[in-house]
N, C-alpha and C positions, 0 to 999 in steps of 0.2 A: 796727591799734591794739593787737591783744592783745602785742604784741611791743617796744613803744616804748620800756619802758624796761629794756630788754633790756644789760648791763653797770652798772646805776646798783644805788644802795647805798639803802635804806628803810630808817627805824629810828623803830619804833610801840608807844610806850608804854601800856598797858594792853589790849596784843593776847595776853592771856593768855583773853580770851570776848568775848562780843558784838560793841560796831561796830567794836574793836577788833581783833578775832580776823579779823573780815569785811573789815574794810581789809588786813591782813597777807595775806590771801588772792587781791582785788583785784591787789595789788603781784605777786605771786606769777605770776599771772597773764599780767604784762605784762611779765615776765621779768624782775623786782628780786631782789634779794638781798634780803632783808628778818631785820633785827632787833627784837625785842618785847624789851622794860625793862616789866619785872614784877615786884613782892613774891609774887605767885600765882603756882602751878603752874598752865599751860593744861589745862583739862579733857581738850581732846582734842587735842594736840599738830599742829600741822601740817607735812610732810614740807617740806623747805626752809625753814621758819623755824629760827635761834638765839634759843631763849631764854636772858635774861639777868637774873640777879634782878638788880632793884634797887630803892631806895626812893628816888622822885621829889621828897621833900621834903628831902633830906640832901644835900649838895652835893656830903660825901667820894663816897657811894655812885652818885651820876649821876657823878661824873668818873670814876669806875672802869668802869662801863659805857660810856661814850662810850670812852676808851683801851682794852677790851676792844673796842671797835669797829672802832676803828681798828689793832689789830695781825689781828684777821680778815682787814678788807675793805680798810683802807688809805684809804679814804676814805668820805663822808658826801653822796648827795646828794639828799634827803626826810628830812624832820623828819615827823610827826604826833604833834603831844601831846593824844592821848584820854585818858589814864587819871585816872579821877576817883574820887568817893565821894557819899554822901549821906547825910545827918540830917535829919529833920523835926522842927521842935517850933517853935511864938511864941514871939517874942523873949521874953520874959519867962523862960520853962523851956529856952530853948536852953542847955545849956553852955555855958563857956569852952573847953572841948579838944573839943568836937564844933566850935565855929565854927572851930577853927583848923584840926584836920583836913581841913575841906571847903576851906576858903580854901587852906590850904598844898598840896593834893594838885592843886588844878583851875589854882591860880594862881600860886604858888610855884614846885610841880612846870614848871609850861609855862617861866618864868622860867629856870632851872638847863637847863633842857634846851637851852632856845634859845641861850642864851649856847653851850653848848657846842659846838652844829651851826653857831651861827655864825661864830667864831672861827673853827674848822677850812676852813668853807667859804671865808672869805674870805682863810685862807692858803693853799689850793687854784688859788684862782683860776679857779674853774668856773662860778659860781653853784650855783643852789640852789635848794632851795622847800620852805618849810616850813605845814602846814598847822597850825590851834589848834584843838579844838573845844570851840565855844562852844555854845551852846542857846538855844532862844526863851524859856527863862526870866530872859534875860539884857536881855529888849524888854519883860515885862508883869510882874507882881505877882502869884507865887503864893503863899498865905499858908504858911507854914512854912517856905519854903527860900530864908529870907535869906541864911548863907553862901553856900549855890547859886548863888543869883540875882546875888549880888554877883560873888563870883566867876567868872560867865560874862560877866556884862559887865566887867569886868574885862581879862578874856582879849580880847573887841572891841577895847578902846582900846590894850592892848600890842602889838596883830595892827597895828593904826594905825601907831602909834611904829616898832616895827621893821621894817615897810614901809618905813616912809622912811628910818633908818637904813640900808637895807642895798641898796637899790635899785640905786644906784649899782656896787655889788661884783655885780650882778646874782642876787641872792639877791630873790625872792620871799619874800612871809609876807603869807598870808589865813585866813581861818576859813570854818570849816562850822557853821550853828546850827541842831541838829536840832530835828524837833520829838517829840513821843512816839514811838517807837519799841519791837518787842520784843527788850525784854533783862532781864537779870537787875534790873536797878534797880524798871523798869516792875514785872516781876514780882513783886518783895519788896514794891512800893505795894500793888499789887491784895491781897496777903497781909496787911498788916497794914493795911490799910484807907485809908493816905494815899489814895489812887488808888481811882476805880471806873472799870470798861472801859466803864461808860457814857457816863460824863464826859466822857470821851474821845472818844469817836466822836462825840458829840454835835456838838463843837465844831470837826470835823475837814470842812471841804466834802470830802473825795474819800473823805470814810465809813470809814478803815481807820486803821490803827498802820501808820506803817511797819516794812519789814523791815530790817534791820543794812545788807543791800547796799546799798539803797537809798540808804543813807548814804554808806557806804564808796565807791560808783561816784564820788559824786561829789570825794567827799578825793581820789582818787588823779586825777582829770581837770584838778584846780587843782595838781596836781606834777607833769602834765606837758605834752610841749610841745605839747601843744592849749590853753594858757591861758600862754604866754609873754610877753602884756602884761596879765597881769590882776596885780595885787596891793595889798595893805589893806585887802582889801575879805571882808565876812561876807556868806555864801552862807544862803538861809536854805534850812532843808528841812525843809519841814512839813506838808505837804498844803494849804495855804491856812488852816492854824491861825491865824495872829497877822492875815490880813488878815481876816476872818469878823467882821466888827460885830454883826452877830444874830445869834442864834443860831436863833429861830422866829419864819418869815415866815406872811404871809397864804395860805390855798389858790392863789390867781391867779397868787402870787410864787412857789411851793417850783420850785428846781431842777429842769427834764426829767429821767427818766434814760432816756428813749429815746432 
């Protein structure tokens, strides 16, 4: 499996750090060519990635990076749109240009992109598979991150649509919905208080945060051909976060951990 997609083209938007960086890696891996569409410099550059600035909410600037793509590698076959943002505040004190930010980066950005891998792919002729990442806060109500939240669901229902759109031209499109994870975002919560690491583990059956890979294994298993009739469909990865109804049982009921 390390070798699978060993001639194919990967191109991962916000693979400049975290799940993104970790997916670009994964791909790396399994012998992709891989491209990162970044506004950021990667922290730590990874050997066989091209990085490419660009800014996911501008159309000029994704059309230039896709046709940068394409006189590299000549072709496109994986899409993953990670690269996001975040703002906390109630609606009341949200901005107007912090909502649009979040909206335009998670939602917009996946939009522009997809059009783009999808055209190309279906003048190809090869199919395809494009991964979204969505989040569990796209299934429950966390108080401050209405753009977020809307935005990841959001990203569900277009993961739906261009499923079916594209099926036919045998182009795949599903989502990954993490659930807490460590990264830079997590860690700017814990920082300025949105976030406690208690909160979190609290509500997590398997006790921990996920790690980036843990994400990233699974985005690149839904691009390739170990998931060739899966598509439309939102993977969720969270530890058993969103399915956990209570949070503290009776002594009789707590979980073994022997």
């Amino acid at each position: 499996m390390e070798q699978d997609m060993q001639g194919r083209v990967a191109v991962v938007t916000g693979a400049a750090r975290g799940i993104g960086d970790a997916i670009a890696e994964r791909f790396l891996a399994r012998g992709a060519q891989v491209f990162s569409l970044d506004l950021m410099a990667p922290e730590a550059p990874r050997p066989g990635v091209t990085y490419l600035s660009a800014d996911i909410t501008d159309p000029a600037s994704v059309a230039a990076a896709f046709d940068a793509v394409d006189a590299a590698a000549g072709q496109i076959d994986a899409l993953v749109n990670n690269a996001g943002v975040q703002r906390v505040a109630l609606a009341e004190n949200m901005t107007p240009q912090d909502w649009h930010l979040v909206v335009e980066t998670h939602l917009t950005g996946m939009f522009l992109c997809c059009a783009q891998a999808i055209g190309r792919m279906r003048k190809r002729g090869a199919g395809g598979a494009i991964v979204n990442i969505a989040s569990t806060a796209g299934f429950v109500g966390i108080p401050g991150r209405g753009p977020y939240s809307a935005a990841k669901a959001g990203i569900m229902g277009l993961t739906r649509v261009y499923a079916t759109e594209t099926a036919a031209a045998g182009i795949r499109v599903n989502a990954v919905a993490p659930g807490s994870t460590r990264t830079k975002l997590i860690e700017e919560g814990l920082r300025n208080g949105s976030i406690r690491g208690e909160w979190q583990i609290e509500r997590i059956p398997m006790g921990r945060l996920a790690e980036p890979h843990e994400i990233a294994d699974p985005v690149v298993y839904l691009c390739s051909d170990g998931a060739t009739y899966i598509t439309g469909q939102t993977l969720v990865v969270d530890g058993g976060w969103t399915v956990q109804g209570m949070v503290h049982y009776a002594d009789w009921l707590q979980p073994s951990t022997g």
